[in-house]
C-alpha positions as CSV (number, residue, x, y, z in Angstrom):
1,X,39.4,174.0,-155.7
2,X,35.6,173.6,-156.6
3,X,32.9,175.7,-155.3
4,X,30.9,173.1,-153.3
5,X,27.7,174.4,-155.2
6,X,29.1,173.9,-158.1
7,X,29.0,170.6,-160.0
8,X,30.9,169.1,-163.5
9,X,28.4,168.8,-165.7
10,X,28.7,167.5,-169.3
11,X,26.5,170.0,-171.2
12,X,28.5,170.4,-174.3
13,X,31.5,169.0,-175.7
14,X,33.9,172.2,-175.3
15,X,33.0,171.5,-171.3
16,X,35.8,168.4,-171.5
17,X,38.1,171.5,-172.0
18,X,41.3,172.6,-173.8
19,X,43.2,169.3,-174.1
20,X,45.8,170.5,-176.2
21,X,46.4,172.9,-173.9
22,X,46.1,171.3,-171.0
23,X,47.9,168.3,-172.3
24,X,51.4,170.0,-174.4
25,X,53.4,166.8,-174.4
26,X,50.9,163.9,-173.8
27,X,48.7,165.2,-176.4
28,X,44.6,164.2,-176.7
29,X,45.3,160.2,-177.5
30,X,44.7,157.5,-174.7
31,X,45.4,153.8,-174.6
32,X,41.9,152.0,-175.9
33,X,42.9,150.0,-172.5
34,X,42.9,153.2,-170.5
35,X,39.2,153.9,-171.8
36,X,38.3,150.4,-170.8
37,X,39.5,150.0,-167.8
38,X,37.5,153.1,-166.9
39,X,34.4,152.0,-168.0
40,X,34.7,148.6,-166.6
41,X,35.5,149.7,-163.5
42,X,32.6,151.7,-163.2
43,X,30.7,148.9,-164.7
44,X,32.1,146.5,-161.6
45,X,30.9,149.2,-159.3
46,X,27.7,149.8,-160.1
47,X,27.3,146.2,-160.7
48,X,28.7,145.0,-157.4
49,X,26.6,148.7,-155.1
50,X,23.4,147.5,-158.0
51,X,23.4,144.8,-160.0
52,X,23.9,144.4,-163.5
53,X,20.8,145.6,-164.9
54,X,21.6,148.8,-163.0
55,X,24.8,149.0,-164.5
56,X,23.7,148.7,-167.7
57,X,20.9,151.7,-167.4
58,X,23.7,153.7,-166.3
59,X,26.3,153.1,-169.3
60,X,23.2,153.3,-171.9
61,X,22.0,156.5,-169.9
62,X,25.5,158.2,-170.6
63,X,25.9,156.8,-174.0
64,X,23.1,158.5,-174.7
65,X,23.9,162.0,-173.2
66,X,27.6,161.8,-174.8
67,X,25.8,160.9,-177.9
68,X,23.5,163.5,-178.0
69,X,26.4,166.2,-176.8
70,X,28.8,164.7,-179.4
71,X,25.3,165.2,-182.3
72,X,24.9,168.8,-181.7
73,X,28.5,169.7,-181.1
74,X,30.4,167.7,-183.7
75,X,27.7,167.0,-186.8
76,X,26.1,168.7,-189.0
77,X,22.0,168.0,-188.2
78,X,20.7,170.1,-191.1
79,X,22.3,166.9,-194.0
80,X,20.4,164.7,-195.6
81,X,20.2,161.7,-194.5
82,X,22.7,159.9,-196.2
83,X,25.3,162.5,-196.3
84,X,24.7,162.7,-192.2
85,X,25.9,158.7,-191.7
86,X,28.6,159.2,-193.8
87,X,29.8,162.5,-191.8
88,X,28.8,160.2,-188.6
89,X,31.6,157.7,-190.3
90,X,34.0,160.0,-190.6
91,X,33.9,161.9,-187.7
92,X,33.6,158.4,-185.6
93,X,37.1,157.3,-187.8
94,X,38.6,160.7,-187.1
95,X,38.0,160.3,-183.4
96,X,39.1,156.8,-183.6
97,X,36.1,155.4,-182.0
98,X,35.2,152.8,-184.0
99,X,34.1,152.1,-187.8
100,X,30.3,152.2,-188.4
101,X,28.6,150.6,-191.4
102,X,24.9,150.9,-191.8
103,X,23.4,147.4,-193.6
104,X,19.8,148.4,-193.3
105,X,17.7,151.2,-193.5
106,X,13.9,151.6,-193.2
107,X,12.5,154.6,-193.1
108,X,9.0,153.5,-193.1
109,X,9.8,151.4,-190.0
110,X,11.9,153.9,-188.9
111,X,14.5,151.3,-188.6
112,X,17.9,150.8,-188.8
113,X,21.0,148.1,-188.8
114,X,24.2,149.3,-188.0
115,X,27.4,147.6,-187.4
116,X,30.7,149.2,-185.5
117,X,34.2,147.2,-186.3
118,X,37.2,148.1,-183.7
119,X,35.0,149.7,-181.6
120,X,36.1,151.2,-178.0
121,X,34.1,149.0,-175.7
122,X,35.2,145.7,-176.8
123,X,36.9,144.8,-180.1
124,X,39.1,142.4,-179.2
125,X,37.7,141.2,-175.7
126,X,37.9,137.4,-175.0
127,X,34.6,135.9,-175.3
128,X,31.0,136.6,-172.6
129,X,28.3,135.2,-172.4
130,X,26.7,138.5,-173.3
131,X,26.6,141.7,-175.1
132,X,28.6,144.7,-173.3
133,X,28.1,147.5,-175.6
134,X,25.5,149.4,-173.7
135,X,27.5,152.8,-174.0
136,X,27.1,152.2,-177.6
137,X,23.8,152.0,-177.4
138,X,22.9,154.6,-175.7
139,X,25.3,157.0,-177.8
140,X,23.5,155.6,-181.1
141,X,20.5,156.5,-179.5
142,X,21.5,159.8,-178.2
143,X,23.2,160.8,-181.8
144,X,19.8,160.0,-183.3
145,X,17.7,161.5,-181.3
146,X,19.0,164.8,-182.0
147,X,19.4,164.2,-185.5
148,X,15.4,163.3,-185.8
149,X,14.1,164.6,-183.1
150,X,12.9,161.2,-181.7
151,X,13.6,158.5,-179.1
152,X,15.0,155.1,-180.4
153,X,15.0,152.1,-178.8
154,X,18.7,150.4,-179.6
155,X,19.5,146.7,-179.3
156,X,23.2,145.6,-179.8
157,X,22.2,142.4,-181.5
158,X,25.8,141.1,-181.9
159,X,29.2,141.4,-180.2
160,X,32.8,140.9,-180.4
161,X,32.4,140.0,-176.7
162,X,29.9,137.4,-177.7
163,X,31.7,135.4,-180.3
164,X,31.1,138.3,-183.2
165,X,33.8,140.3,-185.1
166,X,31.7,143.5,-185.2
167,X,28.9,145.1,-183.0
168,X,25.7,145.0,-184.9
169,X,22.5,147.2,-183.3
170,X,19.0,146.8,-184.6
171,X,17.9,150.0,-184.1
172,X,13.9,151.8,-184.1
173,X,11.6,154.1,-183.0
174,X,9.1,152.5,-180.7
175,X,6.3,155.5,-181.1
């Protein structure tokens, strides 16, 4: 039982605890539905308590802590550049979140274009009339905020759930 003072927090990724432990014959692997229809539900929630824009501000606000969490736990911040997107690639691959491509980069503008095939929040969703990756955002956001020490604003510009075949995010530092 929990000490009523005491809260879960997510303050580091060893705090989601010792799967492979905890988990000897399931193992660490869910159902891409399973993820879903946790996130959706808490997106119908909020949505239906809120509204939509509320829900959205949520699911950006914990993309970006998971992002940020996942940044200093899981990469390597000290890389170049370069070499850090294509450990981000990787370890997003190894994870089996999604496949990310960078098409654009602008360091003078401090901006960026990013794409993410088979992604978790909605590669293969029948079509919206909008975006739905706001969990993506926020965890690009989060990830590169750590990385460069510096808030970005991030824009999913394109959307499987929108008609698109990849999630495309227009991404740059408003300062």
């Amino acid at each position: 039982m929990l000490d009523e003072e005491k809260d879960i927090n997510f303050v580091s990724w060893a705090e989601l605890g010792d799967i492979i432990t905890g988990r000897p014959n399931l193992g660490q692997m869910v159902p891409v539905a399973v993820y879903r229809a946790l996130q959706y539900s808490i997106r119908h929630v909020l949505s239906e308590e809120f509204d939509k824009e509320f829900a959205n501000r949520i699911l950006f606000k914990a993309g970006k802590l998971v992002g940020e969490k996942f940044c200093q736990d899981l990469l390597d911040v000290n890389l170049p550049l370069t070499e850090f997107f294509t450990q981000l690639q990787n370890v997003l691959v190894e994870q089996k979140m999604g496949i990310l491509r960078i098409e654009k980069v602008d360091m003078e503008k401090m901006e960026f274009l990013l794409t993410i095939a088979e992604d978790l929040d909605c590669s293969g969703l029948p079509f919206k009339d909008s975006v739905v990756c706001n969990f993506d955002e926020g965890f690009l956001a989060g990830i590169l905020k750590v990385y460069m020490g510096k808030n970005f604003d991030v824009k999913e510009i394109d959307c499987w759930g929108t008609g698109d075949r990849v999630c495309r995010f227009l991404v740059n530092n408003p300062e």
